[in-house]
C-alpha positions in Angstrom: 0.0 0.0 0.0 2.7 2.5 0.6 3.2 5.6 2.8 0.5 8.5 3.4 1.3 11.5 1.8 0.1 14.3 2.5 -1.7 16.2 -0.9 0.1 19.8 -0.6 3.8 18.6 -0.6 3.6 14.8 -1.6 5.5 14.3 -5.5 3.5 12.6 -7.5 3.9 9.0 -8.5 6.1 10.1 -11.9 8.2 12.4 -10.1 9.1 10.0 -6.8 9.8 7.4 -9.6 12.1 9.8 -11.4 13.7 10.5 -7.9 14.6 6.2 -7.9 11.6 5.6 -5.3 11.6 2.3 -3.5 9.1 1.4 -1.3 10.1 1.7 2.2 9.1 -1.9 3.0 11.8 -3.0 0.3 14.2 -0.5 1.5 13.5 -1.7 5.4 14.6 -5.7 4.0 18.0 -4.5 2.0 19.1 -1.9 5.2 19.3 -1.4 8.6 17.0 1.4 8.5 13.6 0.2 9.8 10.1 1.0 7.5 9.4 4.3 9.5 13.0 5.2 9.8 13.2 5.1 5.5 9.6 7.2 5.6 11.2 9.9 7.4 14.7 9.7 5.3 11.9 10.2 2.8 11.4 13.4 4.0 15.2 14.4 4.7 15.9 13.1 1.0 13.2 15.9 -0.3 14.8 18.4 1.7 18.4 17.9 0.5 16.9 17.4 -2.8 15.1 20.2 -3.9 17.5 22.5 -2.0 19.1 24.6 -5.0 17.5 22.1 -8.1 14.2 21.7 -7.9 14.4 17.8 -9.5 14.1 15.9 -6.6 17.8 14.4 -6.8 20.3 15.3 -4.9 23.0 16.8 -7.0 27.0 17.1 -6.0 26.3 20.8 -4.7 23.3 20.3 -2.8 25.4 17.5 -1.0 28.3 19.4 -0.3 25.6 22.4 0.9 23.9 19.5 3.5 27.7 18.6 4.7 29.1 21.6 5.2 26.4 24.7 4.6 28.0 25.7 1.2 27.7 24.5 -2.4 30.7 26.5 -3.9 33.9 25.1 -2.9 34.9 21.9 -4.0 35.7 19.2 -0.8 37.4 16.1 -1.8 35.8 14.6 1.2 32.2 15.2 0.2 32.8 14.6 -3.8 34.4 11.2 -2.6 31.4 10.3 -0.4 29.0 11.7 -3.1 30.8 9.6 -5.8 30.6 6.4 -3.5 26.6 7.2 -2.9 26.0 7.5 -6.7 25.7 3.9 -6.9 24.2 4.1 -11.1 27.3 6.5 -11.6 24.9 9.1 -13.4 25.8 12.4 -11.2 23.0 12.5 -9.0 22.1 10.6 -6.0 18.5 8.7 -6.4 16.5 8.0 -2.9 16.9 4.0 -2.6 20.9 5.1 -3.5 20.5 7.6 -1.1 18.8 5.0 1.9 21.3 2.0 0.8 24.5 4.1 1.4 23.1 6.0 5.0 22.7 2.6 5.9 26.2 2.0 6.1 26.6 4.8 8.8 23.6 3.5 10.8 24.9 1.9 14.5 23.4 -1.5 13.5 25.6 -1.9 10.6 27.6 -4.5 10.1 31.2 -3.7 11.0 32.2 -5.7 7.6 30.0 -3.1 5.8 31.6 0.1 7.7 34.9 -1.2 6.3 34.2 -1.9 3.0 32.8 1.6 2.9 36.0 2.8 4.4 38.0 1.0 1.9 36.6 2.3 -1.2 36.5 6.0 0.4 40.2 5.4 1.0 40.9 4.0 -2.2 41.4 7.5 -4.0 42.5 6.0 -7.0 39.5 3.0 -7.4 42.9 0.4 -8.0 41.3 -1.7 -5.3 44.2 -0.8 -3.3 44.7 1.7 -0.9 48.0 2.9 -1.7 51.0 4.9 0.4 50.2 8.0 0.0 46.7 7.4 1.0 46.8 5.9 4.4 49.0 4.4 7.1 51.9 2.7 6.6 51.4 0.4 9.5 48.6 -1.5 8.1 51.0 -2.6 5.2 51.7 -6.2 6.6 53.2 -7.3 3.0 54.9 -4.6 3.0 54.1 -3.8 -1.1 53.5 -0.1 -0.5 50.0 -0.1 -1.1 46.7 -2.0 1.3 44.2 -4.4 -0.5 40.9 -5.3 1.4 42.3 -8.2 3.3 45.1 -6.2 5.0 42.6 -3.0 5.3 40.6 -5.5 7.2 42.5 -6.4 9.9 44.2 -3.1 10.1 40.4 -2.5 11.2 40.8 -5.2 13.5 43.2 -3.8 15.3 42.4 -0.6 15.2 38.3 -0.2 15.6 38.9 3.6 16.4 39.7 3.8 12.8 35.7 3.1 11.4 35.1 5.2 14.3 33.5 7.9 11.8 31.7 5.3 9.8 28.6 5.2 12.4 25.9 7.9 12.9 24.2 7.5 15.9 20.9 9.9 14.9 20.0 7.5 11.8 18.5 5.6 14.8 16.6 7.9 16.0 15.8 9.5 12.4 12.0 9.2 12.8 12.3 11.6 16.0 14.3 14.0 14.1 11.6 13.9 11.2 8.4 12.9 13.4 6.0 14.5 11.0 6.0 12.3 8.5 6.4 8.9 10.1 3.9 9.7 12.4 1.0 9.8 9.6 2.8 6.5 8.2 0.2 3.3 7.1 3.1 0.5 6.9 4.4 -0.5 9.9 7.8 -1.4 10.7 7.3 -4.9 10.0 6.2 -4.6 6.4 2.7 -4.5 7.0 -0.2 -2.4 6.5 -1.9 -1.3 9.7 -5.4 -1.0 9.8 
């Protein structure tokens, strides 16, 4: 059945599909996020999204304007985080893209997931190594100059701190952060229409 939206603001069915619209449900099964926790990332998503394009997707700058209150400068932080959200690779990130990736960050994440993550972010290059001048030299074991996943992962082992970044404790309590729309929600966490 899907989520209740309300007439004045809700997009219409063409325009969530052009925004890569998932059902929360599906979304809920494929993350960590529960059903009412993607409803309100629903709402976050429309926020970011029609902050300077009107489109409903989030663009490089309006990402870089959500991270750090400006869409001007250039941040290789926030384009390599953009580029890793961008999961089709076609310059904007769609909402299931969008709900997939934040899942990664959420507390109930799987610590093999945070790492990946952290690999690929560190990975400047995309050479499925994380070379010398991109990280620590300690975590070289083979001692080749460069990390691949398998030495990244027990670097991680070792050193937990370093995925310390990787979990955002408010994506569980997202719903209380965006209330308004959860709140008015017909699927419940479970899948399942309430009556």
């Amino acid at each position: 059945m899907g989520c209740a939206w309300s007439s004045s603001s809700s997009p219409s069915r063409r325009q969530r599909r052009a925004q890569g619209y998932e059902e929360p449900a599906v979304l809920a099964a494929e993350t960590s996020f529960t059903v009412s926790e993607v409803e309100a990332l629903y709402e976050l998503y429309n926020k970011l999204s029609y902050s300077i394009f009107k489109d409903g997707l989030i663009h490089k700058e309006e990402f870089r304007l959500a991270l750090f209150r400006t869409s001007e400068r250039a941040n290789l932080f926030a384009d390599r985080v953009f580029h890793l959200f961008d999961l089709k690779r076609n310059g904007v990130i769609e909402f299931g893209e969008f709900v997939r990736s934040l899942s990664i960050f959420h507390p109930k994440a799987l610590v093999s997931d945070k790492a990946a993550f952290a690999f690929k972010l560190y990975d400047l290059r995309g050479t499925g190594y994380i070379e010398k001048e991109e990280t620590f030299s300690q975590a070289d074991t083979n001692g080749d100059g460069r990390l691949d996943p398998k030495e990244w992962e027990e670097f991680v082992k070792k050193n937990p701190t370093s995925l310390r970044n990787m979990s955002l404790p408010y994506l569980q309590d997202i719903t209380t952060t965006f209330p308004s729309f959860a709140t008015h929600s017909e699927v419940n966490d479970c899948g399942g229409v309430d009556k």
